[in-house]
matplotlib code that plots the C-alpha trace (Angstrom):
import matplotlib.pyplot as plt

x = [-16.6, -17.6, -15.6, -12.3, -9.5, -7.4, -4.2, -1.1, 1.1, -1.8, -4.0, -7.0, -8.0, -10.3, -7.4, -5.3, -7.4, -8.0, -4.6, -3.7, -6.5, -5.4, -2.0, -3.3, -5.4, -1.9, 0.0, -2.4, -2.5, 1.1, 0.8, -1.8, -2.4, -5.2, -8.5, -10.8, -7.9, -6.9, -10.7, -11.4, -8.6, -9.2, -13.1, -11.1, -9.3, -12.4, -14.2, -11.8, -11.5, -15.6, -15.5, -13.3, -15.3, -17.7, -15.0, -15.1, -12.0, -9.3, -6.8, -8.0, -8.5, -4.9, -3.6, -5.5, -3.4, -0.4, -1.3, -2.0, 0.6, 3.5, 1.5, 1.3, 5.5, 5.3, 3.7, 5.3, 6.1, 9.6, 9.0, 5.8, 4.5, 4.6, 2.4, 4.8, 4.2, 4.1, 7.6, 9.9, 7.8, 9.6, 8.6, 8.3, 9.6, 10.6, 8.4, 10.7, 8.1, 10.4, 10.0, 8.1, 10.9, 12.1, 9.3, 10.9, 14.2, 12.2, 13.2, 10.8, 9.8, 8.5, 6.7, 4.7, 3.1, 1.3, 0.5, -2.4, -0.7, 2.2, 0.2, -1.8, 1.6, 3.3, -0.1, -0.3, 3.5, 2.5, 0.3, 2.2, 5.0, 2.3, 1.0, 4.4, 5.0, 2.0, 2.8, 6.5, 7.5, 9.9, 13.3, 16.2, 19.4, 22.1, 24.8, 27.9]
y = [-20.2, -16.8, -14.4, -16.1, -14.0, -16.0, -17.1, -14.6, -16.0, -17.8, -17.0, -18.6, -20.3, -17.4, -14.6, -16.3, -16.7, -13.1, -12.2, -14.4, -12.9, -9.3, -10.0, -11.6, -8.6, -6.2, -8.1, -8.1, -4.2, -4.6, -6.5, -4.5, -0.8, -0.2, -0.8, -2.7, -5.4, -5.6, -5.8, -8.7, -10.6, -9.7, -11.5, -14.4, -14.9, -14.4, -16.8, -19.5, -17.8, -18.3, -21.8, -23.1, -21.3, -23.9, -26.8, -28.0, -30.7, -28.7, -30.7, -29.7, -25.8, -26.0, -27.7, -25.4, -21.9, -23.6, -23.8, -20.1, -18.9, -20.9, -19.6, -16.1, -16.1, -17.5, -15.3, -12.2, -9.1, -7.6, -4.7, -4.5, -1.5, 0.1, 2.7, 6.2, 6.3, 2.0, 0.7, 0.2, 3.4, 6.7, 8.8, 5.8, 7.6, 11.2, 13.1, 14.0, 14.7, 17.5, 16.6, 19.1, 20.1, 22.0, 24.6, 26.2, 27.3, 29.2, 32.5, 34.9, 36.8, 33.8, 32.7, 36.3, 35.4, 32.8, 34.0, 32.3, 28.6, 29.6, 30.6, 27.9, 25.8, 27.2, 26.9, 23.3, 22.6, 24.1, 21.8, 18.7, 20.0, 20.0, 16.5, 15.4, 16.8, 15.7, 11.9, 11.6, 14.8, 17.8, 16.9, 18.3, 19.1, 16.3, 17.0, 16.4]
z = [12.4, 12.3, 14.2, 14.1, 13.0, 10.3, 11.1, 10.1, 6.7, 5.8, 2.6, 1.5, -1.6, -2.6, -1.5, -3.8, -6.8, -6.5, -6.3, -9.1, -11.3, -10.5, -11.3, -14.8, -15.2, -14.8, -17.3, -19.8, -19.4, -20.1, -23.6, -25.1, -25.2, -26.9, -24.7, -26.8, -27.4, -23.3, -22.7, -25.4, -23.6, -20.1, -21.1, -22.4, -18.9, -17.1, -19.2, -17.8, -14.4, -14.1, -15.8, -13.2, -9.8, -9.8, -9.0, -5.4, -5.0, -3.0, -4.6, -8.6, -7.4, -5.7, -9.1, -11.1, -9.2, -9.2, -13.4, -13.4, -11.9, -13.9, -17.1, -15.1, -14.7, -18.7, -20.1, -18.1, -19.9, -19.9, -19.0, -16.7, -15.9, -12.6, -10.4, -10.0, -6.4, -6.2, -4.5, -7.6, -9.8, -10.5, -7.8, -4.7, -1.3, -3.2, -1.4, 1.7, 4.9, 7.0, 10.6, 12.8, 14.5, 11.7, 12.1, 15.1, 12.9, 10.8, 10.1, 12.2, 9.3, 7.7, 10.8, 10.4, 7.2, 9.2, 12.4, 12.9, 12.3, 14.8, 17.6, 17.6, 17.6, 20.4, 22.2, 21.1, 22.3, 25.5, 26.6, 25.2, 27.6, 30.4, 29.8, 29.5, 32.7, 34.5, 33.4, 33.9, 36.0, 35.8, 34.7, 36.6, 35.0, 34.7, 37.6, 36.9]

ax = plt.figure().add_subplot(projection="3d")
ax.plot(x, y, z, "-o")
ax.set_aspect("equal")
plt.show()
């Protein structure tokens, strides 16, 4: 069954044991700060991650997530941490991208400090008018 694309909303055993252990992985970062006590732990949780791999009954592996992911919600800090730029971190979506549009109310003063840039911009707009053009025409001014 090479080659088939998988079906969208649906995750695969493997997918989800990943995910699981991941997520396992983040909340033991959360409980201990010092690196030699995560990494004894994270060995621990690996240890029974491994032990189980070799099980081949869809019904036990399916038993066996929804185990590790009740004890994964158990044993939950309260506070978990979070990536700055990651949706709920400190600085997700502050970085404000100005549309390009704002470049042409520039003052012309500050256009001269990059010449270079600017030319190359109205050149560039140039010839996006001209495609435009070529693909949907001139437009005429609305009558009214």
């Amino acid at each position: 069954m090479a080659g088939v694309p998988p079906i969208p909303g649906l995750i695969s055993h493997t997918n989800k044991v990943k995910s699981l252990y991941k997520r396992a992985l983040r909340t033991l970062e959360c409980w201990y700060d010092r690196r030699e006590v995560y990494r004894y732990h994270a060995v621990l949780m690996r240890k029974q991650f491994d032990d189980n791999s070799s099980i081949k009954d869809m019904r036990i592996a399916k038993e066996l997530i929804v185990k590790g992911e009740k004890e994964l919600f158990d044993k939950a800090h309260w506070h978990p941490r979070k990536f700055p730029d990651s949706p709920g971190g400190v600085a997700y979506a502050r970085e404000v991208l100005p549309p390009d549009w704002v470049l042409d109310y520039w003052h012309p003063i500050e256009k001269a400090q990059y010449p270079d840039y600017f030319a190359r911009r109205e050149q560039r707009k140039i010839e996006f008018m001209q495609a435009w053009q070529k693909k949907y025409g001139k437009t005429t001014a609305p009558h009214h």
